[in-house]
C-alpha positions in Angstrom: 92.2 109.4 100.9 93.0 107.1 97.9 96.8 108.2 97.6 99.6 106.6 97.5 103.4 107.8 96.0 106.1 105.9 94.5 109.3 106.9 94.3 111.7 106.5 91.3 112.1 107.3 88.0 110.7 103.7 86.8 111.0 104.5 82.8 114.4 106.3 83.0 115.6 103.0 85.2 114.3 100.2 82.6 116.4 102.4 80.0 119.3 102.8 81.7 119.8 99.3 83.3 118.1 98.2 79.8 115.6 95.3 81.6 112.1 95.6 81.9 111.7 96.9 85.0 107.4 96.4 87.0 106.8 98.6 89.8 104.0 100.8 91.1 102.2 97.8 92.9 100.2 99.9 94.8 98.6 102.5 92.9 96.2 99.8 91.2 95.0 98.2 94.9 94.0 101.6 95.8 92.2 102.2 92.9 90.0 99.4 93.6 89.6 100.5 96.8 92.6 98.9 99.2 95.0 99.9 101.1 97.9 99.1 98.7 99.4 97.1 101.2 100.5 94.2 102.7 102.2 93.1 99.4 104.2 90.2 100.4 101.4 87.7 101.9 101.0 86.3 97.8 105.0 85.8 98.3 104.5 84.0 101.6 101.7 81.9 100.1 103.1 80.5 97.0 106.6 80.1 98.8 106.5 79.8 102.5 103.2 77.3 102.7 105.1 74.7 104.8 105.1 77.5 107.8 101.5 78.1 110.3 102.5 82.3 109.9 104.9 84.1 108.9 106.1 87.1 110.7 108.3 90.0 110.0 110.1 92.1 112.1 111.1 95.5 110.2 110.2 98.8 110.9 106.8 97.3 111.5 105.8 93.4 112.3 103.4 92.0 110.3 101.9 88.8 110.1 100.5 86.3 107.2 98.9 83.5 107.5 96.1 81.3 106.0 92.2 81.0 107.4 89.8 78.6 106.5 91.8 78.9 102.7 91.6 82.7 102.8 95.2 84.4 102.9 94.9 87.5 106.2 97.8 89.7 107.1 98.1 92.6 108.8 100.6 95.1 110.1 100.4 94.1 113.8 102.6 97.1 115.6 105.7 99.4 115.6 109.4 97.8 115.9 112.5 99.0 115.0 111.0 101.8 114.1 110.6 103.0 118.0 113.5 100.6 118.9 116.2 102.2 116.7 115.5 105.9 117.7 115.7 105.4 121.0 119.3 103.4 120.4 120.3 106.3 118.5 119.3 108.4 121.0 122.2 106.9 122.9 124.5 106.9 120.6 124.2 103.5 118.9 122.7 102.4 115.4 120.3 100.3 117.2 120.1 97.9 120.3 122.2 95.1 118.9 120.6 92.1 120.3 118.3 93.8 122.4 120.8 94.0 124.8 120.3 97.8 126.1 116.3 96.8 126.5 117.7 94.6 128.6 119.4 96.6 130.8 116.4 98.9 131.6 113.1 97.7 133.5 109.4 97.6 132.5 107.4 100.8 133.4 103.5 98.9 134.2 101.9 102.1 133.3 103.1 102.9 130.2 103.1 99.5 128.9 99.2 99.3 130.0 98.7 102.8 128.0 100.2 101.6 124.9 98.5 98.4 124.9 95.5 100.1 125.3 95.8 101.8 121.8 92.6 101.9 120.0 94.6 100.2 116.5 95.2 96.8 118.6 91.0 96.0 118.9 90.6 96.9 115.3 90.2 94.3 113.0 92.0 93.7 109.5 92.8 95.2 107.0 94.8 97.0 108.4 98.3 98.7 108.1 100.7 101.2 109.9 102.6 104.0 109.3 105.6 106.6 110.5 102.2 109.3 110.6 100.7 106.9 113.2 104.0 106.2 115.3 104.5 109.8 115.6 100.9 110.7 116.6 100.3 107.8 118.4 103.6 106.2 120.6 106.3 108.9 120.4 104.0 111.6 122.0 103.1 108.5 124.5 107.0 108.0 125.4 108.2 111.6 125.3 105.8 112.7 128.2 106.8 109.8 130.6 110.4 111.8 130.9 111.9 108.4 131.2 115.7 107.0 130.5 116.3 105.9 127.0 116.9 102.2 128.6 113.9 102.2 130.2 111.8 103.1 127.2 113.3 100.3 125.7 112.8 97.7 127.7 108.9 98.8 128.1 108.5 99.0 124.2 110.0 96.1 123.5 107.7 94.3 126.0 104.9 96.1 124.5 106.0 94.1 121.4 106.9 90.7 122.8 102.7 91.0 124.1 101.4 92.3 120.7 103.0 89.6 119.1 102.3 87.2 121.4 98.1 88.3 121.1 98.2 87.5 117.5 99.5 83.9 117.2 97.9 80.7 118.3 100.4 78.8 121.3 102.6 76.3 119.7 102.2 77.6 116.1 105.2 77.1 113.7 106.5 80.5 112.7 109.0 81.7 110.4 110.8 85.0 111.5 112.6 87.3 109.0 113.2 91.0 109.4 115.4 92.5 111.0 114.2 92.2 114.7 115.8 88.7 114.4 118.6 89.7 115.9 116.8 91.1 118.7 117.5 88.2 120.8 116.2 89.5 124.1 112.4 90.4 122.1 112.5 86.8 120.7 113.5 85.7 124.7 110.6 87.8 125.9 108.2 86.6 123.0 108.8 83.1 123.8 108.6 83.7 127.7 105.1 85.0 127.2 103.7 82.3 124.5 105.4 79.1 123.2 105.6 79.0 119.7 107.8 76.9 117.1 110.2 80.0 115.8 112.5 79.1 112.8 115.1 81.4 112.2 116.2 81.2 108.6 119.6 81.8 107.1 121.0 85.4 107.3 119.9 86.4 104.0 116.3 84.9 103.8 116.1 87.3 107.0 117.6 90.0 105.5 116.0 89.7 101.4 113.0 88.0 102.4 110.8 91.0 101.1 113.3 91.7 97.8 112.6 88.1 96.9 108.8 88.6 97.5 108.4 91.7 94.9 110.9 90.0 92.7 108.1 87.3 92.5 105.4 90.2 92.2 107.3 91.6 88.8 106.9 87.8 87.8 103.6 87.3 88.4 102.2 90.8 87.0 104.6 89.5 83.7 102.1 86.8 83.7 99.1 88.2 84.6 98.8 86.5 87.3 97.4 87.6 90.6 99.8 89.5 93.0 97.6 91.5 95.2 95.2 89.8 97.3 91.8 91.5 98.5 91.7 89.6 101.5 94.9 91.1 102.6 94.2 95.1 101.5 90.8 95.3 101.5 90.4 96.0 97.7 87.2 94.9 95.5 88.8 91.6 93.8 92.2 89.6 94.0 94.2 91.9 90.7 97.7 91.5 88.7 98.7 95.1 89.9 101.9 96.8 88.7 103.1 99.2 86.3 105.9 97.2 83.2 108.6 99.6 81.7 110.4 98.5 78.8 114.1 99.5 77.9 
């Protein structure tokens, strides 16, 4: 609908921390018509070239990479998002190394139903969010009345063949987010597909997207292109971001 919200008081910030402080990134790509996200494929672009793709496994995965010169990335599906709630439900954080997916068993029906979801056969741009999860996979895994272990293990298959539908056999991949540390998805991943995964240091994993917007403040500084159309579906490639001044 052409919305988007930002939280933070961004002029009250740049005064009290007394730097200038560039934010809103979104509001701009929307205006030209976008979807105000991904943000971080310029980041990957400028810094990560070396890499076929690279893919992040947060709340959602999403993957960059460049075609015939033209940068494309998209949210591919739900991670730890699902995975976490479903470890809480059990009475952990999350499943530290995948390890209580692994302990449950694939359920062949519901894996087929949530591979089926229309989002999968659309093609970018395109994005996720917590609305779709909760319309889309929770009502999905609620009904099934199975264990907690089990809907694990099936999601996190689900995953391991999303992922594996979206990148080319022996591509070179770089891996940050999170879900690194799910080593039973990266297992399962890899069992379906080989692929050339690099794991990076802990905190490239872990700051991989801070560093990307850090490069976005830069950039809009400059006027210098930060959001790309190709990636959001806005009108034109655009310096986009709001700059506060102490």
């Amino acid at each position: 609908e052409g919305i988007t919200l930002q939280i933070g008081n961004l002029p009250s910030l740049a005064k009290k921390v007394k730097q200038t402080v560039v934010c809103d990134f979104r509001l701009q790509d929307v205006a030209f018509g976008g979807q105000g996200a991904p943000l971080v494929p310029i980041g990957d672009r400028l810094l990560f070239r070396e890499y076929d793709c690279c893919l992040n496994l947060g709340g959602f995965a999403n993957l960059s990479f460049e075609k015939d010169g033209i940068r494309m990335a998209y949210d591919i599906c739900p991670v730890n998002i699902v995975l976490n709630l479903y470890a809480q439900k059990l009475g952990h954080p999350f499943d530290r190394g995948g390890a209580i997916a692994a302990s449950g068993k694939v359920l062949p029906e519901l894996l087929e139903t949530l591979n089926r979801l229309h989002y999968y056969s659309e093609s970018p741009p395109k994005s996720l969010g917590l609305e779709w999860v909760q319309t889309h996979i929770f009502p999905v895994l609620e009904q099934t009345n199975a264990s907690a272990q089990d809907l694990l293990c099936t999601f996190t298959e689900h995953v391991a063949v999303q992922l594996a539908a979206q990148i080319p056999e022996n591509t070179m991949v770089l891996v940050t987010g999170g879900g690194v540390y799910n080593t039973y998805l990266l297992e399962r991943l890899k069992s379906i597909k080989p692929l050339k995964i690099e794991i990076p240091p802990s905190q490239l994993i872990e700051y991989k997207e801070a560093l990307i917007f850090g490069l976005l403040g830069g950039l809009r500084l400059r006027n210098e292109v930060n959001c790309l159309a190709s990636v959001t579906g806005a009108r034109e490639n655009h310096s986009s971001g709001n700059i506060f001044h102490p």
